[in-house]
C-alpha positions as CSV (number, residue, x, y, z in Angstrom):
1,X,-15.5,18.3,2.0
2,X,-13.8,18.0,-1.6
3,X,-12.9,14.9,-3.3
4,X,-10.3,14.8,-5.6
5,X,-10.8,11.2,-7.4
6,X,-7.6,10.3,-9.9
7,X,-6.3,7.2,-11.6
8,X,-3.8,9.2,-11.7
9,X,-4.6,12.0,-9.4
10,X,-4.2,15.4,-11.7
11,X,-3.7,18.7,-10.1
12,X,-4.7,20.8,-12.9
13,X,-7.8,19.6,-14.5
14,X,-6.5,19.0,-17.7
15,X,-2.8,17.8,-16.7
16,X,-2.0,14.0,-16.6
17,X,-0.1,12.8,-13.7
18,X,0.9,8.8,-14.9
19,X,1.1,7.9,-11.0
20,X,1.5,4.0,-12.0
21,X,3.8,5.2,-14.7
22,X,6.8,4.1,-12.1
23,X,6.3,0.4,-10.9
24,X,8.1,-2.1,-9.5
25,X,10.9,-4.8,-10.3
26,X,9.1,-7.9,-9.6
27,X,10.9,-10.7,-8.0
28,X,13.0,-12.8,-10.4
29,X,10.5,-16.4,-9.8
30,X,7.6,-13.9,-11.0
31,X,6.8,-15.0,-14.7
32,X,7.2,-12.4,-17.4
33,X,6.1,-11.4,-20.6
34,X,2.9,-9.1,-22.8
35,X,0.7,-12.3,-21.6
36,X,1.9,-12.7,-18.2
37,X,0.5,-9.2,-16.4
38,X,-2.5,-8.0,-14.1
39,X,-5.5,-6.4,-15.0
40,X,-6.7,-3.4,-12.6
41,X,-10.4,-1.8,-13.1
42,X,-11.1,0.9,-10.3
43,X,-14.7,2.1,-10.8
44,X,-14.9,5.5,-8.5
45,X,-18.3,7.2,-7.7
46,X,-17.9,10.8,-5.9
47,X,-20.0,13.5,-4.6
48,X,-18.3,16.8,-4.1
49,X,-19.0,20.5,-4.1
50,X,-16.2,20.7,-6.9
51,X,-17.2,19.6,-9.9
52,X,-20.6,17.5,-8.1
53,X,-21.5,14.0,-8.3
54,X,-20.7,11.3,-10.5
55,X,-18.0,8.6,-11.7
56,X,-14.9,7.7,-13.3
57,X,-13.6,5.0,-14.3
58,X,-10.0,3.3,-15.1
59,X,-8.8,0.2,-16.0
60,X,-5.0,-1.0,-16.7
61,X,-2.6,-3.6,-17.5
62,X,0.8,-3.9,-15.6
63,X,3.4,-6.5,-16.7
64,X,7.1,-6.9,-16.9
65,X,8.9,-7.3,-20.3
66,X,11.9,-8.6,-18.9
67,X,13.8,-10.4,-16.1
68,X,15.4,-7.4,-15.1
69,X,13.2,-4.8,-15.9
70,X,10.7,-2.8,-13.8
71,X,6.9,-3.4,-14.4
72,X,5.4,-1.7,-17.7
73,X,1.6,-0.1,-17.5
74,X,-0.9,0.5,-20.1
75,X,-4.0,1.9,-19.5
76,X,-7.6,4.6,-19.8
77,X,-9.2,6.2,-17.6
78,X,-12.7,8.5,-17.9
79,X,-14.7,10.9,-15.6
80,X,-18.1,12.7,-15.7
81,X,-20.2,14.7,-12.9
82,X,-23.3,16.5,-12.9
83,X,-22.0,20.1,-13.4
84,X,-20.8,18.7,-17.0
85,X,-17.4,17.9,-16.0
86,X,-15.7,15.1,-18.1
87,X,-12.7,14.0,-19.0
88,X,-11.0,11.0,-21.2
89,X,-7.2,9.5,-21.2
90,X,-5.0,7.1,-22.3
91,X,-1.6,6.5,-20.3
92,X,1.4,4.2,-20.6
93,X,4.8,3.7,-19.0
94,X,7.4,0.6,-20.9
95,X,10.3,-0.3,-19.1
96,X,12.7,-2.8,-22.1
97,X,15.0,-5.2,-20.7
98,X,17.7,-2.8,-21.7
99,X,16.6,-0.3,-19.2
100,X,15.5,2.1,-21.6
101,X,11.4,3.8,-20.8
102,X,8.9,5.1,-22.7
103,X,6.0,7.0,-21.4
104,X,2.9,8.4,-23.0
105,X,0.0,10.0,-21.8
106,X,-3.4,11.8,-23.8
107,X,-5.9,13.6,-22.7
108,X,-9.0,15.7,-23.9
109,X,-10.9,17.3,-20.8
110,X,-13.8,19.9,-20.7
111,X,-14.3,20.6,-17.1
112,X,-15.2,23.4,-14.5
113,X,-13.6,24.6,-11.0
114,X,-13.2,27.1,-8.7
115,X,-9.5,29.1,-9.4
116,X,-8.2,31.2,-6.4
117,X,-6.9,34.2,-8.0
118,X,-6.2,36.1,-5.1
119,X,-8.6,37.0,-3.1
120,X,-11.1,35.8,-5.5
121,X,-12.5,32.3,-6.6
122,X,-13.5,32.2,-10.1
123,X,-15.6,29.8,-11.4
124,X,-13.6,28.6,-14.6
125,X,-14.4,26.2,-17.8
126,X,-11.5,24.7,-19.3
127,X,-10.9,22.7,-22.2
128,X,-8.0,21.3,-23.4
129,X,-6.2,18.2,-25.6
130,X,-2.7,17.4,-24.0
131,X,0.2,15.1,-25.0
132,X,2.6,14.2,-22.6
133,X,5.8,12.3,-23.8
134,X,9.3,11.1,-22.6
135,X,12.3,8.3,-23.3
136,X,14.9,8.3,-20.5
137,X,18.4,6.6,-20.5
138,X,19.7,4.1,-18.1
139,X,23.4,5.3,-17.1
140,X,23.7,3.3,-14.3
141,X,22.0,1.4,-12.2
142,X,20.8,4.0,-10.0
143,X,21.1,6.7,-12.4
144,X,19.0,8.0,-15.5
145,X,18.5,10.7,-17.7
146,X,15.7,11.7,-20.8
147,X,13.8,14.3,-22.4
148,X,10.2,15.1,-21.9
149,X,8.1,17.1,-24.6
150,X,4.3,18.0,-24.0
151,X,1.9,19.6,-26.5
152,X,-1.0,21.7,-24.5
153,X,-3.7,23.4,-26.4
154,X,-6.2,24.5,-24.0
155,X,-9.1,27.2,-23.6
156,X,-10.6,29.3,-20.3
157,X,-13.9,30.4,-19.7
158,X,-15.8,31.6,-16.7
159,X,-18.6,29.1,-16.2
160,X,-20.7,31.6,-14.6
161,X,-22.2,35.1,-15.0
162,X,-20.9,38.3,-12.9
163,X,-17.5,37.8,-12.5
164,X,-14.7,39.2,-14.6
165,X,-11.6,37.8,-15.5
166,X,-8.6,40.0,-13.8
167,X,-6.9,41.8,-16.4
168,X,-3.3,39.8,-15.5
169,X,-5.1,36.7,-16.2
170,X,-6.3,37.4,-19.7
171,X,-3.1,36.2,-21.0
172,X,-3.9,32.5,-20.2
173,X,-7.2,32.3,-21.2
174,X,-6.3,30.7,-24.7
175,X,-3.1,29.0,-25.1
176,X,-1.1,26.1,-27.5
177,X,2.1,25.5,-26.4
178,X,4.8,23.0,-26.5
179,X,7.2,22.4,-23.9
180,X,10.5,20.8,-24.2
181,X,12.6,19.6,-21.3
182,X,15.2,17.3,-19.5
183,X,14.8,15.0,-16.6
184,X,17.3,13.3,-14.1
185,X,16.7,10.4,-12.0
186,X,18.8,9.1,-9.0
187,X,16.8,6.1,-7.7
188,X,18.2,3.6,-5.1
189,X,14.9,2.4,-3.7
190,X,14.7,-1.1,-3.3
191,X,11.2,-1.1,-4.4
192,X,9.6,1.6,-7.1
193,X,5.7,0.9,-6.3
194,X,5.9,-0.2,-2.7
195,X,9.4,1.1,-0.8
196,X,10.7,0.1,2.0
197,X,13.7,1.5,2.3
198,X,16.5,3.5,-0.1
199,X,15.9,7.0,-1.5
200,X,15.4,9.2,-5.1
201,X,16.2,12.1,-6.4
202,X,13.7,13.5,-9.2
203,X,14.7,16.4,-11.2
204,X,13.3,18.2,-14.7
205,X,13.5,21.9,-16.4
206,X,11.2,22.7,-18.9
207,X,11.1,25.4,-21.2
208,X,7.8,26.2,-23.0
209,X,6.6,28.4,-26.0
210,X,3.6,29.0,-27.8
211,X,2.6,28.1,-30.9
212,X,0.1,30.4,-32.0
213,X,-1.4,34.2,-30.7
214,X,1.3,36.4,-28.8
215,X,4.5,35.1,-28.4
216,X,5.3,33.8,-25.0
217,X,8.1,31.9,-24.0
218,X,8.9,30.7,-19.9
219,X,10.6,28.2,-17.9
220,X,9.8,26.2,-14.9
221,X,12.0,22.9,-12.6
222,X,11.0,21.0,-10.0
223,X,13.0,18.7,-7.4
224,X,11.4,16.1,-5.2
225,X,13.6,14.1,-2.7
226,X,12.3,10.7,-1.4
227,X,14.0,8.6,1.5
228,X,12.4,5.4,3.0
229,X,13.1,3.7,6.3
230,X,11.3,0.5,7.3
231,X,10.2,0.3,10.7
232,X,10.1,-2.9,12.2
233,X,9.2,-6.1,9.8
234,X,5.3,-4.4,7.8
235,X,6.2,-0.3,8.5
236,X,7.5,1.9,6.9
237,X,8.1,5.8,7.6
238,X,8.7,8.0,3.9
239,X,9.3,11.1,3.6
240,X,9.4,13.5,1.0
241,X,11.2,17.3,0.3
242,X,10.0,19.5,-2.8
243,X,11.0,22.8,-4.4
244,X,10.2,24.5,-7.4
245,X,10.3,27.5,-9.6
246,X,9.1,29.0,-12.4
247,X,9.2,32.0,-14.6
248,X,7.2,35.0,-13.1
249,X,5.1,35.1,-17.1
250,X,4.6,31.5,-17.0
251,X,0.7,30.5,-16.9
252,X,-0.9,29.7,-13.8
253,X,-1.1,25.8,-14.4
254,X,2.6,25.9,-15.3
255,X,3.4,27.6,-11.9
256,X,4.3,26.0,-8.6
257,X,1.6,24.7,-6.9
258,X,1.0,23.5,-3.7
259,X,-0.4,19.8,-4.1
260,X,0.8,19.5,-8.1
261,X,4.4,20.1,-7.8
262,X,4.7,18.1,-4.7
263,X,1.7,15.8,-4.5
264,X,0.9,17.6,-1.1
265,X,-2.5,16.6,0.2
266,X,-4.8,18.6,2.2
267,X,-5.0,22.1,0.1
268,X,-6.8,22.2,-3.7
269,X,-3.7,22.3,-6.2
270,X,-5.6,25.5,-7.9
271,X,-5.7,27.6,-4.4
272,X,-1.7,28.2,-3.7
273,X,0.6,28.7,-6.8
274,X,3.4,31.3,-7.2
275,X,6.7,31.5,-9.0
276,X,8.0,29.3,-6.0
277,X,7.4,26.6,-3.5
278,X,9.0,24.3,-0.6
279,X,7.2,21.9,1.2
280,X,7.9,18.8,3.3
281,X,5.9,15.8,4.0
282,X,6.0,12.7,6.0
283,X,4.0,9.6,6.1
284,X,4.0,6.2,8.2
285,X,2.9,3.0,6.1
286,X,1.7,-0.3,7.9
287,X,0.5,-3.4,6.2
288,X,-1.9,-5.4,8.1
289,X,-2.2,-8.9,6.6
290,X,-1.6,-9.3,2.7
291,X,-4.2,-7.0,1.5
292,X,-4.9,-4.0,3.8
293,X,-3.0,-1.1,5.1
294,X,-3.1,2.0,6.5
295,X,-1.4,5.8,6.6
296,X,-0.7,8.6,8.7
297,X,0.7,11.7,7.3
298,X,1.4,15.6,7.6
299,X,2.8,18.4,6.0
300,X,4.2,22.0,5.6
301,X,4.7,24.1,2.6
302,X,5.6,27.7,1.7
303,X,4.2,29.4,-2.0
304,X,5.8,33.1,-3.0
305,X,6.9,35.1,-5.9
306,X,10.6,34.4,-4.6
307,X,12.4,32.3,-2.1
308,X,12.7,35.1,-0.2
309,X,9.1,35.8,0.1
310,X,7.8,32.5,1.2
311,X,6.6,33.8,5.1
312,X,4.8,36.6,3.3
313,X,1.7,34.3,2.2
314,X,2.1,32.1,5.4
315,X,2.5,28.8,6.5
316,X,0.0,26.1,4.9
317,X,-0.3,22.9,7.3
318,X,-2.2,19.7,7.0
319,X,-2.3,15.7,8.2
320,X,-4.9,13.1,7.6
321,X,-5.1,9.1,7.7
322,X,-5.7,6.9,5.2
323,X,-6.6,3.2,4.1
324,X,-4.6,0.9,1.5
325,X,-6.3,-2.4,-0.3
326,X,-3.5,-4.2,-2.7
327,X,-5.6,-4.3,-5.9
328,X,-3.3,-7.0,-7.4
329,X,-1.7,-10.4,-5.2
330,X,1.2,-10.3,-8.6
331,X,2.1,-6.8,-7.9
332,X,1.9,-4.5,-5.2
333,X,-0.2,-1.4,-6.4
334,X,-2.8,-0.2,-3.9
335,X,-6.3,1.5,-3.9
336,X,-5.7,4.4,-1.7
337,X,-8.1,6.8,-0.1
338,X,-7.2,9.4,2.2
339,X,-8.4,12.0,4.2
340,X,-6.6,15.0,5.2
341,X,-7.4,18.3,7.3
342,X,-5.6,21.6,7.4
343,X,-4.5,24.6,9.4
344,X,-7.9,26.4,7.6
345,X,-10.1,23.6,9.1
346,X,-11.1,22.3,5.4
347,X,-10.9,18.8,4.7
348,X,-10.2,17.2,1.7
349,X,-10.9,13.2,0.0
350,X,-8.3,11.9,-2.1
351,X,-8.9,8.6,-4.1
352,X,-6.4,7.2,-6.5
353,X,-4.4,4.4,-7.0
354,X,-0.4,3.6,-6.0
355,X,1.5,6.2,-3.3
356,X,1.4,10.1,-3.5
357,X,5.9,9.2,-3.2
């Protein structure tokens, strides 16, 4: 069984996902204010074949600066294990009264996994300092649109003798880039941490570039679609449709992978990238009483060099359950595990905190 333990969940090692970067608009008789916000601490031991046992560790602040603005989150987060894994961040997410966001995320990892190159797992270490920043617009109500710019400088290494890096891979062993990009929003979700019903549309198109060594330059966009239904007065059934693509020179952690792009659970986000991916997911949300909840959910997803190739690699399949406790009575963020199965018969742990959509 592998864990994957994230506040926020990362697919790549080294990449930050702010997963409570987006939280709600709390109800207008909820006080406001720096002073008037909710501490979260998630303490998270593991065991795994991974990266091995140990714990991380995150704590956060979420408040609302505004009447009418969504939720704003501040907080670190740090991991270690016993095959010298560790990792350290700093995220945060401000919504102003205006409707303007600023979000902001650091991190400086040294950690070790298995990539699938192939037919091949390779035991990598990678280190790496990366800066993830954006400022989006309010143009309407339901719309936005910003710019995103991330700084990446990052170094490979196998972590184990007898094995060889494949010469195609060579390229992306050593690497400081900087990627510049635009984002769109189309948000008419009635909730943004806890939805119940409504929809989103998230879009963004990168370009990167390095900064030092040989000169590479390489694109790579991602959609995700979200709809929400309720289902009678405490369910809820979400669903979510990805795609994505990338340049065929772009790294592999910048290529479209299968539970990174897409938050799919129930494959490891290093085993199936390519130049392009579709998936589609589903999941049913109860609440039993004011703290608890449950999930059920499935999925199906296609990786390839070109939308045209995606039945050549096959079909990847998973579902698994999973258990909600509201961390906060102000705001509804939840603790989430989950466990999934898939069509190879592996199964797969996922801790973190808020929804995967």
């Amino acid at each position: 069984m592998v864990v994957v333990s994230a506040l926020p969940a990362t697919a790549n090692p080294i990449e930050v996902n702010n997963r409570l970067g987006s939280t709600q608009k709390v109800k207008d008789t909820t006080d406001y204010g720096l002073r008037n916000g909710s501490v979260i601490v998630v303490p998270i031991p593991f065991s795994n074949p991974v990266i091995g046992a140990g714990l991380s560790i995150g704590a956060g602040y979420i408040f609302q600066l505004a009447p009418d603005a969504n939720t704003s989150f501040v907080g670190i987060g740090a991991m270690g294990s016993d095959n010298g894994s560790k990792a350290f961040g700093a995220a945060a997410n401000i919504t102003f009264g205006s409707g303007w966001k600023f979000d902001f995320a650091l991190a400086d990892a040294d950690v070790r996994y298995d990539l699938f190159f192939n037919s091949i797992e390779l035991p990598i270490a990678q280190t790496g300092l990366l800066l993830n920043s954006g400022v989006d617009y309010p143009i309407s109500d339901a719309l936005s649109a910003g710019v995103a710019i991330r700084y990446l400088d990052t170094n490979i290494t196998l972590s184990s003798a007898g094995t060889s890096i494949p010469p195609s891979l060579i390229p992306d062993l050593s690497l400081e880039l900087l990627s510049i990009g635009g984002r769109f929003e189309w948000d008419v979700r009635n909730d943004s941490d806890y939805p119940t019903d409504g929809a989103r549309v998230n879009v963004a198109a990168n370009g990167g570039f390095s900064l030092s060594g040989d000169t590479r330059s390489y694109g790579y966009a991602y959609l995700n679609y979200d709809v929400y239904e309720p289902m009678g007065e405490r369910g809820v059934l979400a669903a979510r449709v990805s795609t994505c693509a990338a340049s065929s020179d772009a790294p592999f952690f910048d290529q479209c992978s299968l539970g990174f792009s897409d938050s799919f659970r129930g494959f490891s986000p290093t085993q199936y990238y390519d130049s392009r991916l579709v998936s589609g997911q589903v999941e049913y949300r109860q609440r039993v009483g004011n703290r608890f909840g449950f999930v059920a959910f499935g999925g199906v997803g296609w990786t390839g060099s070109s939308y045209g190739t995606l039945n050549d690699a096959g079909t990847r399949i998973a579902g698994g359950v999973g258990a909600r406790y509201r961390v906060s009575q102000k705001f509804p963020v939840d603790f989430s595990v989950d466990v999934s199965i898939n069509n190879d018969s592996e199964e797969f742990l996922y801790i973190y905190v808020g929804q995967r959509f």
